[in-house]
N, C-alpha and C positions, 0 to 999 in steps of 0.2 A: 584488081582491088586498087581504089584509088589511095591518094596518101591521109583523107581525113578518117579511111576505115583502117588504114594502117595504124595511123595515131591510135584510137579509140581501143584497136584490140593489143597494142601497147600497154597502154590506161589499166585496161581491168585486168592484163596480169599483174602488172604491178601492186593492182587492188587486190586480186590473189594472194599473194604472196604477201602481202603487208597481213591480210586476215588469217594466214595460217601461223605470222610470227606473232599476232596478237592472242592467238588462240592459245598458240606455247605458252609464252609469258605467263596468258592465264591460269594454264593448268601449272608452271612452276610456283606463282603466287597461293594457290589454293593449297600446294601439298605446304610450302610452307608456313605458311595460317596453318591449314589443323596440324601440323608438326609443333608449332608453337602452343596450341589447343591441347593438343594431346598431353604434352609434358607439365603442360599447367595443370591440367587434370589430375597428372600423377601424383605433381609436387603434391597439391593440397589433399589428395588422399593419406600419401604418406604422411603427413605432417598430421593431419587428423589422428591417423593411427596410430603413431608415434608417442602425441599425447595421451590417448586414452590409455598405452601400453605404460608408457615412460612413468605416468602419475602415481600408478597404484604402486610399482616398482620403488618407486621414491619415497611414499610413502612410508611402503615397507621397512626401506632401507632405515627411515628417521626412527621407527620403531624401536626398533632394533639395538642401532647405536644407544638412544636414548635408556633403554631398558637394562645394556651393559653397566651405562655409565650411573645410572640410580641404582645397580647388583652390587656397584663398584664402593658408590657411597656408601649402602647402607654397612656394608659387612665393614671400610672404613670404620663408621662412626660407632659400629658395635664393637668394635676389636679395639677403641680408644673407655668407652664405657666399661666392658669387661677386664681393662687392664687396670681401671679406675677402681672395681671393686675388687681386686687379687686379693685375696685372705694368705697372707704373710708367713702363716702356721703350715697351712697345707701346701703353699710353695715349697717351702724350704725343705717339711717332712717327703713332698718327693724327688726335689732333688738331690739331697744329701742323703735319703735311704736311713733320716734316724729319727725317730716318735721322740718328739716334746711336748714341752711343757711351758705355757706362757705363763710368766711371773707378773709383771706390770707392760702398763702400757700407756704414751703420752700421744694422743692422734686429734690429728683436724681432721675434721668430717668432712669438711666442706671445699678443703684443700686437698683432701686425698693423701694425706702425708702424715707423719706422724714416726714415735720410735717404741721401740717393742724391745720387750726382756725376757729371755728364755731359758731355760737349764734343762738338760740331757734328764728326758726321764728315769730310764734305769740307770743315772749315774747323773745327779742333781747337784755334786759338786760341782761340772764343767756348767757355765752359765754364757752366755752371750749375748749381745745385741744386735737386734737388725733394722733397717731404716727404711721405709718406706715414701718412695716421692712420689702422686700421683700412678704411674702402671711401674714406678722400676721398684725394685726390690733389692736389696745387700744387704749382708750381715758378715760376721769376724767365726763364725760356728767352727770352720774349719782352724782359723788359725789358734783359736781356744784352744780345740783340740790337739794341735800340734803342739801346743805351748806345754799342756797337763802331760803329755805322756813326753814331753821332749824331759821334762822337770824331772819326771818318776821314773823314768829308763834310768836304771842303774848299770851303768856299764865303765871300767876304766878308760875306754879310750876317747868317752863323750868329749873331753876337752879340747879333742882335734878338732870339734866342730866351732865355728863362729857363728853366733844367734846377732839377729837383727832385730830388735825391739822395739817398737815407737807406736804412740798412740797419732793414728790421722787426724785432721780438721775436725772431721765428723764424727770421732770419739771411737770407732772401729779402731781396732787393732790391728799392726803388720807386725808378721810376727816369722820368720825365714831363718834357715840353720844352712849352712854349708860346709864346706870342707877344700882348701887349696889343695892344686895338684900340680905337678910340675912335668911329670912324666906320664908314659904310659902305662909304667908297671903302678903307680900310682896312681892311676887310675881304677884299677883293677882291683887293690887293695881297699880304698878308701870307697868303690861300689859295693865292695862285700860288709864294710862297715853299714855303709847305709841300708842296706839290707839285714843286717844285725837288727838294725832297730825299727823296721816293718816290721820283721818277723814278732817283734816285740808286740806292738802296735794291735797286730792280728791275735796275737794271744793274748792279751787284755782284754779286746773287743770279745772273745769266743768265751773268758773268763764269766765275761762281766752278761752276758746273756744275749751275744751280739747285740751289740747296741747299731752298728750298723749292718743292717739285714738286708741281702737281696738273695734271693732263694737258685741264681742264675751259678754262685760263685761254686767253684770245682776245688778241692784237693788241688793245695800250691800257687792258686789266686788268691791276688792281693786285692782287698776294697776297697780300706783305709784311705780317706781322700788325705793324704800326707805330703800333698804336691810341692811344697815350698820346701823340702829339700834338697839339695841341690850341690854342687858341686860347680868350682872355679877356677878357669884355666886365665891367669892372665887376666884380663879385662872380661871376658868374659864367663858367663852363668849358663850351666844348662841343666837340664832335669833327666836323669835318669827314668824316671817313676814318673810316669805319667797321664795313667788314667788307672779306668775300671778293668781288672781281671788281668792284668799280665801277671807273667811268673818271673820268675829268679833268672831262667836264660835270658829273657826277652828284654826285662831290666838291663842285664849286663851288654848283650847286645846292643838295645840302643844307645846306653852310656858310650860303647866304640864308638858308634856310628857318628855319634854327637861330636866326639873328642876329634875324631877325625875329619869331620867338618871346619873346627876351628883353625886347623893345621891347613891347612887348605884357602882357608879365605885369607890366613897370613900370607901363606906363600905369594899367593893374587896379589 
């Protein structure tokens, strides 16, 4: 073989060889084209899908929210009207447990406000007033009450109590009795006093055709809302008597409980 057949079959392997590394190339160009193909493909499926899922779901969701927050309003704006219309008579008859009797009355219609006069049906001596602002409601009924049977308790040792009498801004009464104590054994003494004149209280009320009636109260409960009785150690005031239905131990008991609080937050 001479040297120009040498050359030649040189040449076309080289040619060879160039076409097999173009062929590569080609095939790594194609897979990366459709690699690039394929995931575009994907993207905008998912993304298709996404919306049509994502939309209604959102939707949903505004529903939703929105439907709480107009739940939210309305009972809002009903709970401001319905406190606007509170009838003052049937407030009071259930939370103080006693059937009245409205005497007069001075009210803005428009204002919501307005003042009321009432007296204890089965006993139309005790009278009171209650005031009405838009949905709040107060009245002195309790402290009336305390006042008439604090007056008519005949008992000698009343004068150990001190009365707080004043008429408020808003023509209500405060009206509070206590009793200083310096000890514990006087303490003890001066709870059974107060307790003297519950018991008082309770047979009045039982006399007089329960005026204050809850069908709930047991032999030896107290209902008599008589809460501004009170007892003072020092600077401070505490209430033995303090709600619906306790008895005479439970009275005495929390009066300890009380007295020993205060002893305690001095020591502090």
């Amino acid at each position: 073989m001479g040297n120009k057949e040498d050359w030649e079959e040189v040449e076309k392997s080289v040619k060879d060889v160039e076409a097999k590394k173009i062929e590569e190339y080609r095939g790594l160009n194609y897979a990366e084209e459709l690699q690039k193909k394929i995931t575009k493909t994907i993207n905008k499926t998912v993304k298709k899908f996404s919306k049509k899922i994502l939309r209604p779901i959102l939707i949903i969701a505004i529903i939703i929210i929105m439907f709480f927050i107009i739940t939210i309003a309305l009972a809002y704006f009903d709970g401001i009207i319905s406190s606007h219309n509170i009838n003052v008579k049937e407030s009071i008859e259930k939370s103080q447990h006693i059937k009245i009797k409205q005497i007069s009355a001075d009210v803005n219609r428009k204002e919501y406000s307005g003042e009321y006069y009432f007296q204890i049906k089965k006993y139309p001596q005790i009278t009171f007033k209650a005031i009405k602002h838009f949905g709040q409601e107060k009245n002195d009924l309790k402290e009336q009450l305390t006042k008439y049977l604090f007056k008519s308790w005949e008992n000698p040792k009343k004068n150990e109590f001190k009365v707080i009498e004043n008429q408020k801004d808003d023509g209500l009464l405060e009206f509070k009795v206590y009793i200083e104590i310096d000890s514990y054994e006087e303490l003890l003494e001066k709870t059974k006093l107060i307790l003297e004149f519950l018991n008082y209280a309770e047979k009045w009320n039982n006399d007089n055709g329960r005026i204050v009636y809850l069908w709930q109260q047991k032999e030896g409960q107290y209902v008599m809302p008589l809460y501004d009785v009170c007892l003072k150690k020092d600077d401070f005031i505490f209430f033995p008597y303090t709600g619906l239905f306790q008895t005479e131990n439970q009275i005495i008991e929390n009066a300890k409980q009380l007295y020993n609080n205060i002893l305690l937050n001095k020591e502090n």
